[in-house]
C-alpha positions, 0 to 999 in steps of 0.5 A: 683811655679808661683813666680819661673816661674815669675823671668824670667824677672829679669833673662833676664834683668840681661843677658845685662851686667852681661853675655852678649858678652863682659862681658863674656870676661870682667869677665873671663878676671877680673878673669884671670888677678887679681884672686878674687880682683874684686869681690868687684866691682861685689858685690858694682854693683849687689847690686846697680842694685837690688836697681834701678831694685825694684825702676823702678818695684815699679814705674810700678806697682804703676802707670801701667806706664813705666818709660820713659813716667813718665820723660818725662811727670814729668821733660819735653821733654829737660830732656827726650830727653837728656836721651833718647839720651844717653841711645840709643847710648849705647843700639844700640852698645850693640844689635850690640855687641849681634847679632855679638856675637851670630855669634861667638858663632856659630862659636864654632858649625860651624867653616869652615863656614864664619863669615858672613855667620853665622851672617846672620843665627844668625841675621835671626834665631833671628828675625824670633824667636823675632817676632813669640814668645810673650813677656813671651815667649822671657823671659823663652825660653832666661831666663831658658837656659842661666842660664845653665852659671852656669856650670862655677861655676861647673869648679870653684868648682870642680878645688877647690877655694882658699876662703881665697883669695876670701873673700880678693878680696870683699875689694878693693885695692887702687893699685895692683902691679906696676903703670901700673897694678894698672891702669889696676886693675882700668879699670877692676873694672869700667868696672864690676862695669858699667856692672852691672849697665848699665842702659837699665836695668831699661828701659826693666825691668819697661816696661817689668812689664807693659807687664807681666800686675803687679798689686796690691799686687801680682805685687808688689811681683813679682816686687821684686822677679825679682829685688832681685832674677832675679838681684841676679842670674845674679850676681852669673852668673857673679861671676862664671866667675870671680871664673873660670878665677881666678882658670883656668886661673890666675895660667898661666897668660893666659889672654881670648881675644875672646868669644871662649877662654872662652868657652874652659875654661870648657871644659879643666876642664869637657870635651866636655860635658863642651864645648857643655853645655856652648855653648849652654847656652851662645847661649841663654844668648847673645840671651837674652841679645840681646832681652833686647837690642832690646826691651828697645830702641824700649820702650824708642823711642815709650813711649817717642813720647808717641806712641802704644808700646807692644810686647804684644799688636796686630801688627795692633797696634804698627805699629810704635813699631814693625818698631823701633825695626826691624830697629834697628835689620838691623842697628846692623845687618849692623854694625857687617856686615862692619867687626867692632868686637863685643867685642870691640864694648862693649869695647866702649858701656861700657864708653859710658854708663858712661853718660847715666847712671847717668841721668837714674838713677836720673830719676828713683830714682827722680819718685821713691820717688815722692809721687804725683806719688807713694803715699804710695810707694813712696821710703822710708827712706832706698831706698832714702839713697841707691838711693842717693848713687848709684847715686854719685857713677855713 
């Protein structure tokens, strides 16, 4: 029972990208546009970050230190700060994406209400939340309700998917259709396949076995039921989406453009019931894909400048740390404020992401492999040709 309870921070770590804001659209939006012929790319994807999510872990519970502060400290500030940088680039537009799309999620509850209005109440009843719960807390309470996302597999399964043409859609196409909706074909594969791999991912979930306090044998364990299960989960979550655009939606060529159409994907197949379930789940989901957001900047900034850092530790101790992350929070706060949609925010964050997430990922698989660091545990044979991998197709 503890090892189930202790996945929660694989669960929310794979929120951010997998089922966050935009990629509830993105992928529904994959699966209403192309049926089931971007599902190799979710499958190419989930994989990679499973393989990085055990490295980042491993490096954590070997050295009981988070992973920025071993670039920095094995490669140089130079090297850090580049990285450093471009990761925060993407993670503050991506809290911006959350907070704004927690608003539009109350919309769904609240819709005579204006938008501003509910996202300040989405913006408050968030930080109020994320500063009173510990660390453990943020993972169940955002982690254990948003897996109810996979009521979308509940609409999939009960409409009847053509399997046939799904196990077609795990080989990719070098064109679909005409020029144009090949181009197209390609955009959405690099989006899902990005998504998947986006990488503030490695930040949360290696400073997030620090908190949890992973050692030894057991940590090592719980290290790699996070980043198989936790990862895997959020996969599946994202394959939901792509199983129900292709069955409610690609039939009619109806084609989600905001959060709210998605939502009403479940309720056309299971009612009202379907509407509120969903709601709710993706309430927690973009809440905790916010949180993941939120933290992973506030790690990078603090471990990098090698200051008092925890969602755990006393607030009398990480002054600095709870001051970058309640900065961030008003700045998202103030960007979704000035109007900007928090879909097309992602919409940007997700290219942007292509350069940070090669420096992330050699970093990562550069410590990983390291044996003054990992001893014994450095990446073997197998991890080091996937690293490898994973990196030349970032």
């Amino acid at each position: 029972m503890k090892r189930v309870t202790q996945i929660a921070l694989g669960v929310v770590a794979s929120f951010g990208g997998f089922v966050d804001t935009d990629e509830l659209v993105f992928n529904t939006g994959a699966g209403a546009h192309f049926g089931y012929a971007l599902l190799w790319a979710l499958v190419i994807g989930v994989v990679g970050i499973m393989v990085y999510g055990e490295m980042s872990g491993r490096v954590s519970v070997v050295t009981r230190r988070p992973l920025m502060g071993l670039v920095r400290e094995r490669y140089g500030p130079g090297f850090g700060f580049f990285t450093l940088f471009a990761e925060q680039v993407v993670i503050i537009m991506s809290l911006a994406a959350q907070v704004g799309g927690l608003a539009l999620v109350l919309q769904f509850f609240a819709a005579s209400l204006p938008f501003r209005l509910l996202l300040t109440f989405a913006f408050l009843g968030f930080t109020v939340l994320f500063w009173f719960l510990p660390f453990g807390g943020i993972e169940r309470l955002f982690g254990y309700i948003g897996v109810g996302l996979l009521v979308f597999w509940v609409t999939a399964l009960s409409k009847g998917p053509d399997w046939h043409s799904a196990l077609h859609g795990l080989v990719p196409r070098v064109s679909y259709g005409d020029y144009w909706h090949s181009i197209d074909y390609w955009f959405f594969a690099i989006g899902v396949l990005g998504a998947a791999l986006i990488p503030f991912k490695l930040a949360f979930f290696s400073s997030g076995a620090v908190e949890e306090g992973w050692e030894g044998k057991e940590g090592m364990t719980f290290s790699r039921d996070n980043a198989l299960i936790g990862f895997l989960l959020g996969g599946i979550m994202a394959g939901g989406l792509i199983f129900a655009g292709a069955e409610i939606l690609h039939p009619y060529e109806i084609h989600p453009e905001y959060l709210s159409s998605i939502a009403f994907v479940n309720q056309i197949q299971l009612g009202r019931a379907g509407l509120y379930v969903t709601g709710a789940a993706m309430l927690f989901a973009i809440g905790g894909a916010a949180a993941e957001s939120v933290l992973a900047a506030s790690y990078n900034w603090t471990q990098f400048f090698g200051w008092e850092w925890g969602k755990e530790k006393p607030r009398g101790h990480t002054r600095k740390f709870i001051l970058v992350y309640l900065v961030l929070l008003l700045g998202a706060y103030a960007i979704v404020m000035t109007g900007a949609n928090p879909v097309i925010i992602v919409d940007y964050a997700v290219p942007l992401a292509a350069v940070g997430l090669p420096l992330s990922y050699l970093a990562t698989l550069l410590v990983a492999r390291d044996s003054r660091y990992m001893g014994e545990y450095a990446n073997g044979r197998l991890a080091n040709a996937l690293g490898w991998l994973y990196f030349v197709v970032t």
